[in-house]
C-alpha positions as CSV (number, residue, x, y, z in Angstrom):
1,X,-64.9,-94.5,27.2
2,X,-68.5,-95.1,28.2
3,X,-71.7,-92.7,27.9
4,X,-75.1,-93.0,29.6
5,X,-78.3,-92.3,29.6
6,X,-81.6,-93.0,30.7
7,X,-84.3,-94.7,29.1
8,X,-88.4,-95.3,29.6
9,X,-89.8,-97.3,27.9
10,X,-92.9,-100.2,27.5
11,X,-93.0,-103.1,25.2
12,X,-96.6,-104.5,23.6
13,X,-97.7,-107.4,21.8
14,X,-99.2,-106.1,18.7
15,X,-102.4,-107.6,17.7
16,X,-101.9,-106.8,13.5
17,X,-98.5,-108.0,11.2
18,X,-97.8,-104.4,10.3
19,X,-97.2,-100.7,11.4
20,X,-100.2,-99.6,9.4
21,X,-102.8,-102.1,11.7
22,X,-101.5,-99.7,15.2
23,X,-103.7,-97.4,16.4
24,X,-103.4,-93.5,15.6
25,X,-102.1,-92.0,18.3
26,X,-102.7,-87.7,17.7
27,X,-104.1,-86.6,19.8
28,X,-103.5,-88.5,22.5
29,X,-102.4,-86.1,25.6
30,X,-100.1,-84.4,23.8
31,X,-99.0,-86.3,20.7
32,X,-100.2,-83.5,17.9
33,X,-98.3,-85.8,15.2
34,X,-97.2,-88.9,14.3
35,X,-94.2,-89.0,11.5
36,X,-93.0,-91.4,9.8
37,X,-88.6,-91.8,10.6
38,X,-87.4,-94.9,8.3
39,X,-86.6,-98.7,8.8
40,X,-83.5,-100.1,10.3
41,X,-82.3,-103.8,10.4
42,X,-80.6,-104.2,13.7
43,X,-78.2,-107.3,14.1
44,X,-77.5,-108.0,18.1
45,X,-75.2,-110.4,19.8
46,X,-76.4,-110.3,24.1
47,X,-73.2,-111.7,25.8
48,X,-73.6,-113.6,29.0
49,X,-72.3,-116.0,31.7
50,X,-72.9,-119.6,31.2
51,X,-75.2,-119.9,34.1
52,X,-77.2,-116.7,32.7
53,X,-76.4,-114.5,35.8
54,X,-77.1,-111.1,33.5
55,X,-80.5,-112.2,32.7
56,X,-81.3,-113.3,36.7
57,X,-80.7,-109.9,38.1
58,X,-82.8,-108.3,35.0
59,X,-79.2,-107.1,33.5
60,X,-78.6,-107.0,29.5
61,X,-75.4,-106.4,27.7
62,X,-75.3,-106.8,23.5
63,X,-73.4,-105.9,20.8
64,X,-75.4,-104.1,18.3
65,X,-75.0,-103.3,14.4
66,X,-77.3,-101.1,12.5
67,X,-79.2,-98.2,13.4
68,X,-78.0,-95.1,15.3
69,X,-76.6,-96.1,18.0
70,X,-74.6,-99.2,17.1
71,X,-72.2,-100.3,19.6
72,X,-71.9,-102.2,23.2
73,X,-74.8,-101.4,25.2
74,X,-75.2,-102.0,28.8
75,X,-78.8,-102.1,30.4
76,X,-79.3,-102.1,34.1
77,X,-82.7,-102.0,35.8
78,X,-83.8,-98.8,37.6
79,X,-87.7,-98.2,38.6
80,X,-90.4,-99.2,37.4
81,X,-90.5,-98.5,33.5
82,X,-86.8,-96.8,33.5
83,X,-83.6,-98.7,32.5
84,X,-80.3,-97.1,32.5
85,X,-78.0,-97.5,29.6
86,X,-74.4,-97.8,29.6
87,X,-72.7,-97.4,25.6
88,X,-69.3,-97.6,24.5
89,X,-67.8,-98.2,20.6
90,X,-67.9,-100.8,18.8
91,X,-65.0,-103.5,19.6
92,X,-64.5,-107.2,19.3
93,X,-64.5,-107.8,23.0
94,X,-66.2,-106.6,26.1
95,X,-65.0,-103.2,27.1
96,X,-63.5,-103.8,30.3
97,X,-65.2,-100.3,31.4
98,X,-68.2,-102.7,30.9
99,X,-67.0,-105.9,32.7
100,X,-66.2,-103.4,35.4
101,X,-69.5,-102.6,35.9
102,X,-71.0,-105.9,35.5
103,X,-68.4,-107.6,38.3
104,X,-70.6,-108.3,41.0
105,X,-72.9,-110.0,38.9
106,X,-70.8,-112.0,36.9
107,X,-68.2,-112.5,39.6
108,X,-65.0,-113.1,37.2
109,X,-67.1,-115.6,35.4
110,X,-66.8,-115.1,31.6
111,X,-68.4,-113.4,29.1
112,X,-70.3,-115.1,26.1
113,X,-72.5,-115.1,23.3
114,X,-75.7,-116.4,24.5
115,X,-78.1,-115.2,21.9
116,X,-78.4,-113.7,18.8
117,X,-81.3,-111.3,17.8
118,X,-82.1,-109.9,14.4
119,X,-85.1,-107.1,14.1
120,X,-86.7,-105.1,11.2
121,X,-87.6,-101.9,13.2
122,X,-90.4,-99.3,11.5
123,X,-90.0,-96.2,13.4
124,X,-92.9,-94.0,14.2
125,X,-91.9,-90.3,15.7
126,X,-94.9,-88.9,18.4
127,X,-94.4,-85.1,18.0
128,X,-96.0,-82.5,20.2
129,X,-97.3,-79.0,18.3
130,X,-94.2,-77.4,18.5
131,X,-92.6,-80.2,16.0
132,X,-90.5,-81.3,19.0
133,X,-90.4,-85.4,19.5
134,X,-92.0,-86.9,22.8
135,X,-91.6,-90.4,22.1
136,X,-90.4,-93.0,19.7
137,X,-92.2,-95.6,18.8
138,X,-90.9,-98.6,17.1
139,X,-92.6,-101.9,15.3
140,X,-90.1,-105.0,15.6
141,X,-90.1,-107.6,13.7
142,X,-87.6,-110.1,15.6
143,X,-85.7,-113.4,14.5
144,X,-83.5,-114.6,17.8
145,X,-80.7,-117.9,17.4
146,X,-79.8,-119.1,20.7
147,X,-76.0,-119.8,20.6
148,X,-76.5,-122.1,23.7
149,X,-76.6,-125.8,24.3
150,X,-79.8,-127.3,23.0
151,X,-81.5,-123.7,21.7
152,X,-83.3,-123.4,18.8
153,X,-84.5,-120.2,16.9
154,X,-87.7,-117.6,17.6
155,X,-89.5,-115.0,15.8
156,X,-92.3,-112.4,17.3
157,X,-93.7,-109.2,16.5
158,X,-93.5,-106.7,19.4
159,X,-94.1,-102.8,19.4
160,X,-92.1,-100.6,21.9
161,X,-92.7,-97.1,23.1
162,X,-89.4,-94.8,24.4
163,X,-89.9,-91.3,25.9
164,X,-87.6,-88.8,24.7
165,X,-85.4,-87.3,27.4
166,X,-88.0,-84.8,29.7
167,X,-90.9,-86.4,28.3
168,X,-93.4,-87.4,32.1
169,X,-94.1,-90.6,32.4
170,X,-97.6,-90.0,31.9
171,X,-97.6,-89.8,28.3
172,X,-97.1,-93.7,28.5
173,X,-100.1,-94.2,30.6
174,X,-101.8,-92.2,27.4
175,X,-100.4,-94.4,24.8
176,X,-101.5,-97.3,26.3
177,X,-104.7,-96.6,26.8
178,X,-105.3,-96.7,23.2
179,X,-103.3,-99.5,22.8
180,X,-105.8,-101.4,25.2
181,X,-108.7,-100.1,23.2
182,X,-107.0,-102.1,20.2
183,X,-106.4,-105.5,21.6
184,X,-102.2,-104.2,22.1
185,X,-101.6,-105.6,24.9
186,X,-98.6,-105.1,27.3
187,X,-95.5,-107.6,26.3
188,X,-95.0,-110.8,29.4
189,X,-91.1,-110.4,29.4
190,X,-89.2,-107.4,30.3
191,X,-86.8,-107.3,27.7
192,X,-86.2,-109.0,24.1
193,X,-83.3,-111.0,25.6
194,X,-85.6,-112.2,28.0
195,X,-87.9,-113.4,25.8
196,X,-85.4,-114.9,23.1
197,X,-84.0,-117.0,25.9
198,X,-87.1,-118.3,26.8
199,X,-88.6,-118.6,23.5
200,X,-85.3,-120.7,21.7
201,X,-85.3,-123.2,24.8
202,X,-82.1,-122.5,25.6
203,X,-80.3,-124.2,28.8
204,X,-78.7,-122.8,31.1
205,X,-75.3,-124.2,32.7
206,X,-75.4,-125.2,36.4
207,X,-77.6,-121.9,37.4
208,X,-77.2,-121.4,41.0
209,X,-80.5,-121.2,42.8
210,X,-82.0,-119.9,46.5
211,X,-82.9,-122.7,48.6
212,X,-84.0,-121.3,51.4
213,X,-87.7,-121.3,50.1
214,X,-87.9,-125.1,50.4
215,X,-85.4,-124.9,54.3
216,X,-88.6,-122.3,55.8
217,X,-92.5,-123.2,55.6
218,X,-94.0,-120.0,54.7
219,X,-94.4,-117.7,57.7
220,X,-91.6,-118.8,59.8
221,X,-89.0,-116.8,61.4
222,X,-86.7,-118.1,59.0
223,X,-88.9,-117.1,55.8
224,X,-89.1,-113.6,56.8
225,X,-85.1,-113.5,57.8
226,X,-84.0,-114.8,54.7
227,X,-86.4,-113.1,52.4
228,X,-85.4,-109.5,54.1
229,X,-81.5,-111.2,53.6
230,X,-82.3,-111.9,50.1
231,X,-83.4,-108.4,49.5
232,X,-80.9,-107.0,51.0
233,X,-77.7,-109.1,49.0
234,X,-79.8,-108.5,45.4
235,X,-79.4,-104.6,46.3
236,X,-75.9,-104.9,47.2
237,X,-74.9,-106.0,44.0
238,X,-77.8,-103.8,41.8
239,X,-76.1,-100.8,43.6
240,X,-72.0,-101.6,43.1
241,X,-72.0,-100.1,39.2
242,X,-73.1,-96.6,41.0
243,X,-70.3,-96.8,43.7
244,X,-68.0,-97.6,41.3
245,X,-68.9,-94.5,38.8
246,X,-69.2,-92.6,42.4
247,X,-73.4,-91.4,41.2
248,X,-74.6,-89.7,43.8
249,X,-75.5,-91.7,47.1
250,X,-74.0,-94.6,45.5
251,X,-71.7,-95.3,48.2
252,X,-73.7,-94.3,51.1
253,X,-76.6,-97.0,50.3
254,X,-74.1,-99.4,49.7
255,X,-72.8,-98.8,52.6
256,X,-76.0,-98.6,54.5
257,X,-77.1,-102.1,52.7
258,X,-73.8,-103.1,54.4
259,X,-75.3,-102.0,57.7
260,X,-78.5,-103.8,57.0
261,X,-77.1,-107.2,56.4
262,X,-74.8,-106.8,59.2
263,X,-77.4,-106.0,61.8
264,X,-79.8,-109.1,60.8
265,X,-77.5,-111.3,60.8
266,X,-76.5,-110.2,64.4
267,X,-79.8,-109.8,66.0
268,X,-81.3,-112.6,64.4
269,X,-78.7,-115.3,65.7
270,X,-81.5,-117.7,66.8
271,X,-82.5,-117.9,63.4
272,X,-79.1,-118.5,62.1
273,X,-75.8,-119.7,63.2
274,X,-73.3,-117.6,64.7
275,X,-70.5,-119.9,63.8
276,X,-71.6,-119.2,59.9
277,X,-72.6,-115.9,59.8
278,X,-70.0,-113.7,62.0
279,X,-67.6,-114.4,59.1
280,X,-69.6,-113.0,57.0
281,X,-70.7,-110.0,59.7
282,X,-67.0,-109.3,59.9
283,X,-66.3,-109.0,55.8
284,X,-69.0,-107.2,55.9
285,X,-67.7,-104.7,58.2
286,X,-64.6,-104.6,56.5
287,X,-66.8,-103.5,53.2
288,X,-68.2,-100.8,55.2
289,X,-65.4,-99.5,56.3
290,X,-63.6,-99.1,53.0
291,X,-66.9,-97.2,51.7
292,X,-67.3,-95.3,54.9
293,X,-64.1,-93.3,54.0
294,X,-65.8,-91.9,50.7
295,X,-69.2,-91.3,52.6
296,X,-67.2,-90.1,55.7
297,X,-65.4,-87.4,53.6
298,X,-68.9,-86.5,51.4
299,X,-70.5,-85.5,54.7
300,X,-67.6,-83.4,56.0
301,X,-67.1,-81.9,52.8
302,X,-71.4,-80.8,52.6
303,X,-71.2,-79.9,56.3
304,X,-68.3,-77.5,56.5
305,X,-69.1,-75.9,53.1
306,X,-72.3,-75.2,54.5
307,X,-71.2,-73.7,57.3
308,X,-68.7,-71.5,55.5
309,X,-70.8,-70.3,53.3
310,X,-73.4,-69.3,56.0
311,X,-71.0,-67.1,58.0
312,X,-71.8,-62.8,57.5
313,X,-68.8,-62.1,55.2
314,X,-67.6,-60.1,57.9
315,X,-66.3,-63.3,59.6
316,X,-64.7,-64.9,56.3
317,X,-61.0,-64.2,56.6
318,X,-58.4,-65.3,54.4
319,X,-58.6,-67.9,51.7
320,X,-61.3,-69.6,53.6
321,X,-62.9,-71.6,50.5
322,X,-59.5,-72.1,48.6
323,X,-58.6,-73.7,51.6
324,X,-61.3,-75.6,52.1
325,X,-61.3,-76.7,48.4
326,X,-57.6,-77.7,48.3
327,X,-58.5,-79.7,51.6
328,X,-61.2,-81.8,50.5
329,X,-59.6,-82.3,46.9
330,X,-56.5,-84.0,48.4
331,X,-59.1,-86.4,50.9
332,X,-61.6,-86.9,48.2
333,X,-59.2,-88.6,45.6
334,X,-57.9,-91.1,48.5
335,X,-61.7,-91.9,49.4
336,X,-62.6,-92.8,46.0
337,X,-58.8,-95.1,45.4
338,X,-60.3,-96.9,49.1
339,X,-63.7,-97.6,47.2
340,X,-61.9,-98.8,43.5
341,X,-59.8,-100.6,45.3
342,X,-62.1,-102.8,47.5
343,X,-64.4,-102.9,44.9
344,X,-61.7,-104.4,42.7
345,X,-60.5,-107.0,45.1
346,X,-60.7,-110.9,45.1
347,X,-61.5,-110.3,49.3
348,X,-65.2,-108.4,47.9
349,X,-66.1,-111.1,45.4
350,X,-65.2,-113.9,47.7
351,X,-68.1,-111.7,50.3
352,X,-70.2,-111.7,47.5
353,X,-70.3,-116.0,46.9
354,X,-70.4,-115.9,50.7
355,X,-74.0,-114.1,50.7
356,X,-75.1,-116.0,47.7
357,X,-74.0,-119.4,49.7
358,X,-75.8,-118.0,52.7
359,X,-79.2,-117.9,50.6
360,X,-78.8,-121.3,49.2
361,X,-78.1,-123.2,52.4
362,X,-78.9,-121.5,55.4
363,X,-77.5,-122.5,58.8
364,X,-81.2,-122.9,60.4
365,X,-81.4,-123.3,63.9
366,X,-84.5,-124.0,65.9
367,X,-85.5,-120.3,65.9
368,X,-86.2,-120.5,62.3
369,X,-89.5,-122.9,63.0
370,X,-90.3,-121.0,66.2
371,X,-93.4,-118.9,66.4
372,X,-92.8,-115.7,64.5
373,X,-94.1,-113.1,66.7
374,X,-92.2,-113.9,69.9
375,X,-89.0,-115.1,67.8
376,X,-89.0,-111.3,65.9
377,X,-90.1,-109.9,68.6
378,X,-87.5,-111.4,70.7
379,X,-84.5,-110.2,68.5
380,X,-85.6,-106.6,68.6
381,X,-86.2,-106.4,72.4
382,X,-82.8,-107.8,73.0
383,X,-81.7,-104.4,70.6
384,X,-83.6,-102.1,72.5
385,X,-82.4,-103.3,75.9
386,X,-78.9,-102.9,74.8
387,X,-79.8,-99.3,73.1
388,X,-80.8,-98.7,76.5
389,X,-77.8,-99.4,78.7
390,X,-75.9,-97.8,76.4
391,X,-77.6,-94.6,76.6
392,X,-77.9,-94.9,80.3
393,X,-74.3,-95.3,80.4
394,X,-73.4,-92.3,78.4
395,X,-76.0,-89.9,79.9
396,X,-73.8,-90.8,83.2
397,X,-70.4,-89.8,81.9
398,X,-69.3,-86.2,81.9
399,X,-68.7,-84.0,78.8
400,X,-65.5,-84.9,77.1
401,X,-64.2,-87.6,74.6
402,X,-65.5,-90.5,77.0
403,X,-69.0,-89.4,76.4
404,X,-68.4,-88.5,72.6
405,X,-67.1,-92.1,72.2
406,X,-70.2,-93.8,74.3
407,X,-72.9,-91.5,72.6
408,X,-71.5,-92.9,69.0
409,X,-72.1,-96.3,70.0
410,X,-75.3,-95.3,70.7
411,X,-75.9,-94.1,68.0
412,X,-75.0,-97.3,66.4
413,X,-77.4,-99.8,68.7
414,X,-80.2,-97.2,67.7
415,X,-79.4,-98.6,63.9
416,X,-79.7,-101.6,64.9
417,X,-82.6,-101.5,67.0
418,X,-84.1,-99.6,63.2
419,X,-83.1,-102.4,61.4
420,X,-84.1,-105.3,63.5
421,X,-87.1,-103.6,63.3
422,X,-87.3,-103.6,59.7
423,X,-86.9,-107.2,59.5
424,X,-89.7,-107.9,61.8
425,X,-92.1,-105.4,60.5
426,X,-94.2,-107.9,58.3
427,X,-95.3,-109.9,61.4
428,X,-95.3,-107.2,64.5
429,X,-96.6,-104.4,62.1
430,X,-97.2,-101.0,63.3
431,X,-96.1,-101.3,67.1
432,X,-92.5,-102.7,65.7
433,X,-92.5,-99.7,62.9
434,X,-93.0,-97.1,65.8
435,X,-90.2,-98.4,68.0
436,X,-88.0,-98.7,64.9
437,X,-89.6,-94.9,64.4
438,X,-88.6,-93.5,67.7
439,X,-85.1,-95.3,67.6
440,X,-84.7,-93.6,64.1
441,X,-84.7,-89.8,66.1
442,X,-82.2,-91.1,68.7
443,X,-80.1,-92.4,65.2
444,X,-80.2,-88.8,64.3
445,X,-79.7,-87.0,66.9
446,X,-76.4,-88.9,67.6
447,X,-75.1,-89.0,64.0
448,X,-75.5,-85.1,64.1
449,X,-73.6,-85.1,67.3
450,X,-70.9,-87.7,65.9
451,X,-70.5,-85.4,63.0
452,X,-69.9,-82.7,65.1
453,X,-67.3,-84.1,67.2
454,X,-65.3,-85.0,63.7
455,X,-66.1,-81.5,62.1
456,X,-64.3,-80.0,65.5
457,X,-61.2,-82.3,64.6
458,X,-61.3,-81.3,61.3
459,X,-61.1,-77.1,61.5
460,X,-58.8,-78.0,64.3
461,X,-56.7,-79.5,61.6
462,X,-57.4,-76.6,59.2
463,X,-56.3,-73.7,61.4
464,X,-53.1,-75.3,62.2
465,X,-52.7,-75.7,58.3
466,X,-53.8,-72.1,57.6
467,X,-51.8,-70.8,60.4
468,X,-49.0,-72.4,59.2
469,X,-49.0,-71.3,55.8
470,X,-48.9,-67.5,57.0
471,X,-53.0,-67.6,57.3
472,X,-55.5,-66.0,59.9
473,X,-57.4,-68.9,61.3
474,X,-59.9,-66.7,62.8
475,X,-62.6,-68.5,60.4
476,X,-61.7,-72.0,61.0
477,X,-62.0,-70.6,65.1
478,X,-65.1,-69.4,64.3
479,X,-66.9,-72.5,62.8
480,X,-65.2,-74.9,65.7
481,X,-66.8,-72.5,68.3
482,X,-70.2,-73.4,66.6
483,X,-70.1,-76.7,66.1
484,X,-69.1,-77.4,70.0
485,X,-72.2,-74.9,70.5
486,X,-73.9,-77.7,68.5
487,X,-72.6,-80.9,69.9
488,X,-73.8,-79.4,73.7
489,X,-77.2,-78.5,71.9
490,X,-77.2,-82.1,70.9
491,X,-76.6,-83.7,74.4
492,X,-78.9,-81.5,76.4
493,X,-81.4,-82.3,73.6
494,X,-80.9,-86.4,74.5
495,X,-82.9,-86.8,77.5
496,X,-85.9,-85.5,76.0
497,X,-85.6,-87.7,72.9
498,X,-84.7,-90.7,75.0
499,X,-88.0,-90.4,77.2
500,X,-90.5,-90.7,74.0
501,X,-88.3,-94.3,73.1
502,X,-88.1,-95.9,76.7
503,X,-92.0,-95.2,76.9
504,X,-92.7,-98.7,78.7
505,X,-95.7,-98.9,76.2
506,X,-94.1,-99.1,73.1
507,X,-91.6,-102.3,74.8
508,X,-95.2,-103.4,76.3
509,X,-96.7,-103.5,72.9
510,X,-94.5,-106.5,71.4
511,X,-94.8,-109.8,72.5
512,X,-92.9,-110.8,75.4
């Protein structure tokens, strides 16, 4: 069993040996206090893969004795000064709720000790006027081993400053202010694993590196598509703990990150090689299609409780809502078994080496040296003139499951005209970020529409389920009869959109 929380935090070199030479800090914004909470002797064991893959994507994971919290902690980067923190008790081995979470870094490789790290914490408390603690602040004294090849041992002083739970950012801005005043200065590595690695000399083990730095003079085509690919694996992996603990959005950006890699590796084919990269295109797909089932039933699930709960209760007949919630229980559990179980799977960490290989020897071809301008700009043209006949095509067809089909692959070359556009936006600049702007509202419009047209299959599906469980299905009527309202809405609304994105001057605008 795991718990988690997050944390905010900033570490300082201290300019004095002790405590006692730190600044006092009442009065500053609203620290009326400073109290004084104990010692602790913390004993730490950070596990890791040979080649160090934790520390490269800024992830920690230790074993900790002493002090409050003693147990196996979990660290993952979030923004800027905020880590989340995964615990579970105190065992001899990995949790495997942990491993779980660590899978797409580590990728099956095994879990070791890598470094050992011994502090002598002085705990200050920073206590508004109430009594109530804002922050903790805590004077290290560190020893670290390195239990690698060739490492030696370390020791450093370092100070570190963690909000309480509530507690605005702001007060850390505060603290550090008079820190500066002092000579404190902010700490140069991110974490005490960091640092203990660096400062023991200990090797790493065959650590796989991006080569596609040294393959791309800077300012190429093929800098800027690799460097938006690199991006776009590295979020991939920081995102799969939250689709497998199904957070909030946690699926849908991975999903979306899917969508992202797909697309660039498709528009940008005379960058890179087709005959490497559709394989990768199509297990890609095949990820987004195991996710899409959770996101697919999320959206449903907001949409038509929405709706429900708009309708005049006049209109509500029957077990409407227990229907509804029996409905999306039964879906929901089968979504998140798709996402565990491609999550889990030897296909999705074979995907993942395939990425990383990707990165570290590119299939270049010609396009990659070309001028950047005309080869980005190239790529998202060729988008837009298939968004184009597309939507040509389905403005042409009559109402009816022909033009609900042709308007969702619309919908889909407007994505990728967005992300093509994203990709070229550090060399076309803002005429490329309007186009992608412009393509975003036909994106929208569509999506609203596709949902729509599965909504209506849906309370379909629900009336005959109602009906035949001795249920009026006069609500589930009701609530089709709007959403087709919609959908037409939706497709009269399309020519008026699709004027403002085939505006010759925003194709004129990009290099031909």
């Amino acid at each position: 069993m795991t718990e988690s929380k997050r944390e905010t935090e900033r570490k300082y070199e201290p300019s004095s040996p002790g405590v006692d030479g730190l600044p006092d800090l009442s009065g500053a914004g609203p620290v009326a206090s400073v109290t004084a909470a104990g010692v602790e002797e913390l004993d730490a064991v950070y596990h890791d893969t040979a080649d160090l893959r934790l520390a490269g994507s800024s992830a920690t994971l230790r074993r900790r004795t002493g002090g409050p919290d003693a147990g196996w902690h979990l660290k993952l980067p979030l923004t800027g000064d905020t880590r989340e923190e995964m615990r579970a008790p105190l065992s001899d081995d990995v949790p495997q709720a942990l491993r779980e979470l660590l899978l797409s870094r580590t990728r099956g490789a095994r879990l070791r000790p890598v470094v050992r790290i011994r502090s002598t914490r002085t705990v200050r408390h920073l206590r508004d006027a109430e009594g109530a603690v804002l922050a903790e602040l805590s004077f290290d004294e560190v020893r670290a081993d390195s239990l690698l090849p060739g490492g030696g041992r370390a020791e450093w002083r370092e100070v570190e400053v963690e909000l309480a739970d509530g507690v605005r950012a702001g007060l850390l801005d505060t603290v550090e202010k008079r820190f500066r005043k002092k000579g404190i200065t902010r700490a140069d590595s991110p974490s005490k694993f960091v640092r203990a690695l660096r400062d023991t000399g200990a090797a790493a083990e065959g650590a796989p590196k991006s080569a596609h730095a040294a393959s791309t003079a800077p300012g190429s085509p093929g800098r800027y598509v690799l460097g938006y690919l690199e991006q776009q694996v590295a979020t991939l992996v920081a995102l799969d703990p939250a689709a497998r603990r199904d957070l909030p959005d946690g699926v849908h950006r991975m999903r979306v990150t899917c969508r992202r890699l797909r697309s660039c590796l498709r528009s940008y084919r005379s960058v890179l090689d087709r005959r490497v990269t559709d394989p990768v295109r199509a297990e890609l797909k095949w990820l987004a299609g195991e996710l899409g089932v959770a996101r697919d039933q999320e959206v449903l699930r907001e949409r038509l409780g929405a709706e429900l709960a708009g309708l005049p209760g006049d209109l509500v007949l029957g077990p409407a809502a227990a229907r509804l919630r029996v409905w999306d229980v039964s879906r929901s559990e089968e979504s998140r078994a798709h996402v565990r179980e491609a999550l889990a799977s030897d296909r999705y960490l074979r995907l993942l080496d395939a990425l990383d290989g990707l990165l570290r020897q590119p299939p270049l071809r010609a396009g990659a040296a070309g001028k950047p301008a005309r080869t980005m700009a190239g790529a998202v043209l060729k988008e837009y003139d298939r968004l184009a006949g597309h939507v040509e095509h389905a403005l042409g067809l009559p109402p009816g499951p022909s033009r609900d089909a042709a308007l969702h692959q619309a919908r889909k070359e407007a994505k990728k005209v967005r992300y093509a556009a994203e990709v070229a936006r550090p060399v076309l600049g803002k005429p490329v970020k309007r186009l992608g702007k412009r393509a975003k509202a036909v994106q929208q419009l569509l999506g609203d529409h596709q949902d729509s047209v599965v909504a209506q299959e849906t309370l379909r599906e629900l009336a005959v389920t109602a009906h035949a469980a001795g249920e009026t299905s006069f609500t589930w009527g009701v609530l089709l009869g709007q959403e087709r309202a919609g959908a037409r809405a939706r497709e009269e609304e399309l020519p008026s959109v699709w004027r403002t994105v085939s505006d010759p001057a925003l194709r004129s605008a990009l290099p031909q």
